[in-house]
N, C-alpha and C positions, 0 to 999 in steps of 0.2 A: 315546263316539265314534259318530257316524250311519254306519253302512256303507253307507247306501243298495244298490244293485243291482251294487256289486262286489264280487264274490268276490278277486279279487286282494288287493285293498285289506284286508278278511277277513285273512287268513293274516298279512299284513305289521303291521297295530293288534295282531294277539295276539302274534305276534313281538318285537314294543314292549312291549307290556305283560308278556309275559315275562321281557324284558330290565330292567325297572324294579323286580324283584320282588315283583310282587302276590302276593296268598295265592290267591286264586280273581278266577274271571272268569266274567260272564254274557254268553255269546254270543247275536243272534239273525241265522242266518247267510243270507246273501240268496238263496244257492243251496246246496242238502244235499252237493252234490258234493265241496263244498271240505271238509265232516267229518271225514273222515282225515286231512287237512292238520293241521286247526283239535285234535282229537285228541291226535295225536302229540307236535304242538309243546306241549300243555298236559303228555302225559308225561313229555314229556321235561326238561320244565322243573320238574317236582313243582307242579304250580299244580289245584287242585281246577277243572274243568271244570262249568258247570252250562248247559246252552244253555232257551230262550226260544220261545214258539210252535213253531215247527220241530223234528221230529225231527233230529237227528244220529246216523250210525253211524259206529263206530272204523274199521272195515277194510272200508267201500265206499259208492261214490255215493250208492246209492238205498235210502233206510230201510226201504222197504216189504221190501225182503230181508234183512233184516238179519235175524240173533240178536236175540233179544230181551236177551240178557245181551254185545251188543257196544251196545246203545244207550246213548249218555249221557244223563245223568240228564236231566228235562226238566219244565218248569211251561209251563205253556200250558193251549187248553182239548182238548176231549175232542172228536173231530170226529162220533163216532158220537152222545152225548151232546146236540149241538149240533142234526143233524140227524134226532132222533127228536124232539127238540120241537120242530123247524118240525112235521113230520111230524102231530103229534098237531095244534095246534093249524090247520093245514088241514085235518084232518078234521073239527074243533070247527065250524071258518067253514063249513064245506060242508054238513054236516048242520044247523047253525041255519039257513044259509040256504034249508033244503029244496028243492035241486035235483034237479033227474031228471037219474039218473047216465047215462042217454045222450046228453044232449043238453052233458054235460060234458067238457070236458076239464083236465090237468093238464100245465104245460109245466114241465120240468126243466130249468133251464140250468144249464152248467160248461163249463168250459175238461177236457176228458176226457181229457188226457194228466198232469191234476196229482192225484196220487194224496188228498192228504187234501180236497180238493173230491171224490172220487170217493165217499168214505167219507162226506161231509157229506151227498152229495145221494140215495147207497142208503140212508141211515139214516131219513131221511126218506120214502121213497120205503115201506120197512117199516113205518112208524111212523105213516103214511096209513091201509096198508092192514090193518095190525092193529088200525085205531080205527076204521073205519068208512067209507073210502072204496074197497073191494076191488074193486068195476065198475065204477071211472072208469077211463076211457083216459088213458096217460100218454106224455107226448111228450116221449123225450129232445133237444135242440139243441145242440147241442156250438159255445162260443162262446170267446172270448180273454179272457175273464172284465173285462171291461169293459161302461160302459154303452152306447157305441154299439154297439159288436161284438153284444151282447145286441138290442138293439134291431132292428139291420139282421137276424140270423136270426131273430127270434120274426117278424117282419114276413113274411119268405118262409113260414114255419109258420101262422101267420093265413090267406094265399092260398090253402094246400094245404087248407086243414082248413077250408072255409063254415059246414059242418054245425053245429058247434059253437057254442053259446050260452052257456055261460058259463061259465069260465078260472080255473083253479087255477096260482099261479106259486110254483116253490121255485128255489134255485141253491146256489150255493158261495159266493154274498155280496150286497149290499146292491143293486153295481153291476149284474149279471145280473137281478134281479127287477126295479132300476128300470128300465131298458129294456126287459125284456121287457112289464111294465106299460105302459110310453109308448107303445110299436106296437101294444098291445092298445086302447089309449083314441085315439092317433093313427085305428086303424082304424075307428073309429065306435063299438065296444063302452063301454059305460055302465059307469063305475064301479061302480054297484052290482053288477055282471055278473063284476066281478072279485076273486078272493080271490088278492093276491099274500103272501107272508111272507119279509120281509128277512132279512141275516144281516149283521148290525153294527148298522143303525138309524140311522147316519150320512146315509145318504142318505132313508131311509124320515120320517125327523122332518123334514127339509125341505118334504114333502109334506104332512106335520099341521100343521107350522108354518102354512104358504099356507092353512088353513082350507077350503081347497076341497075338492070330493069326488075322492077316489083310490081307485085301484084297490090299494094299497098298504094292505092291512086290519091286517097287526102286523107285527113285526120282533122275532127274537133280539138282544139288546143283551148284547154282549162287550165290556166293559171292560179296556182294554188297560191301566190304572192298577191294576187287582188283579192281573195278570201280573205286573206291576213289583213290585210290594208283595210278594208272595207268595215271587217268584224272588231277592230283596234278605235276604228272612227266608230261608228255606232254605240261601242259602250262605254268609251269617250265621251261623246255629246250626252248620253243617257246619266251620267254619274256628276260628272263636272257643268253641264247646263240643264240640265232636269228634262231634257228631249225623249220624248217616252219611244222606248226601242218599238219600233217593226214586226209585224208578225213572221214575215222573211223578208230578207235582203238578199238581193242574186248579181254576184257581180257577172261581171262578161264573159261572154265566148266567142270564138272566132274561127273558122274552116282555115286549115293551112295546107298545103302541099309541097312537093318537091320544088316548086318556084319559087317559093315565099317564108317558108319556115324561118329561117336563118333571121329575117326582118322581122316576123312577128315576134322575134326572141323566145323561140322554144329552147329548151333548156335541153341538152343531148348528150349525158355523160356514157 
């Protein structure tokens, strides 16, 4: 069942599904808040509970506070993980390109009220500067994690910052890099002048695809088909051989570029 962006909708599919007697269910909920809903109604029905990307906690909105021993089990990916190999791999693009780290900068975008973008873009932000980028200037923008939203702030951050000649871009996903890339390329700056690193690849392959020069230099590619796969096995083994689920489960990641995408089977509609 697609929950899309209702939480209401959430609580009432597992309510059904509880009432039909499943043995377990894989949630992925559209907002954490409803966790203790989605939780309880699993206790209280004896239905094994396994949630999907998203943390979930038993007894409160926001996972970042949670116990660690009130969270449910979870397969997703790793967000620190995630954003220490953007991390390394801009410092890879920065230092082949031999820049002078003054005349550099690095622009960060996220939406800064959503906790695991928070963790995706410090991780990275570490993983910069323990590889080799530690005197570039870094410029958080705090955006709606979309590509305009991304676009219209990197554009006012261009205006403020002349000085700068050539742009280091990380975020919380695919849509944030490529906007902040289009107002970077929008503003006259040379693609080769830009090192952006996506996170999905969804959007970043559109850019390889076109053949033309982007500022879009590689992308983390997260397969949301080994989530599936992974989260299917797990409550599988847990229901049918009494294999007691994982606190998390993190399927794979992998850096893809304009060389390689196509073979690592990113998916590019």
């Amino acid at each position: 069942m697609n929950l899309g962006n209702d939480a209401n909708k959430t609580v009432g599919e597992v309510q059904a599904a509880i009432a039909r007697k499943v043995h377990g269910l894989i949630v992925v909920v559209p907002d954490p808040a409803v966790g203790p809903q989605v939780a309880q109604a699993a206790k209280s029905g004896g239905v094994a509970l396994l949630t999907s990307d998203d943390q979930v906690c038993v007894d409160g909105p926001d996972p970042g506070k949670c116990a660690k021993d009130k969270l449910v089990p979870r397969v997703g990916f790793s967000g620190a993980q995630m954003g220490a190999e953007i991390g390394k791999r801009a410092a890879e693009e920065f230092m082949k390109a031999d820049w002078k780290a003054e005349e550099t900068a690095v622009i960060a975008a996220w939406k800064q009220d959503v906790t695991v973008c928070t963790d995706r873009v410090q991780a990275a932000q570490q993983a910069f500067l323990d590889s080799g980028g530690a005197s570039v200037k870094i410029i958080e923008v705090g955006t709606d994690n979309t590509p305009t939203g991304a676009q219209d702030k990197v554009a006012a951050t261009i205006t403020a910052n002349r000085a700068v000649k050539k742009w280091i871009v990380w975020g919380c996903n695919d849509e944030n890099v490529s906007g902040a890339v289009t107002a970077l390329q929008n503003a006259g700056n040379d693609p080769a002048d830009i090192v952006g690193i996506g996170l999905g690849a969804y959007l970043a392959c559109k850019d390889w695809r076109s053949g033309k020069p982007t500022g879009m230099k590689a992308a983390l590619f997260i397969n949301g088909h080994d989530v599936g796969r992974l989260a299917v096995k797990t409550l599988y083994e847990h229901v049918k051989e009494g294999k007691e689920m994982p606190a998390e489960a993190l399927a794979p990641t992998r850096i893809v570029d304009a060389s390689n995408w196509q073979q690592a089977g990113v998916p590019c509609s």
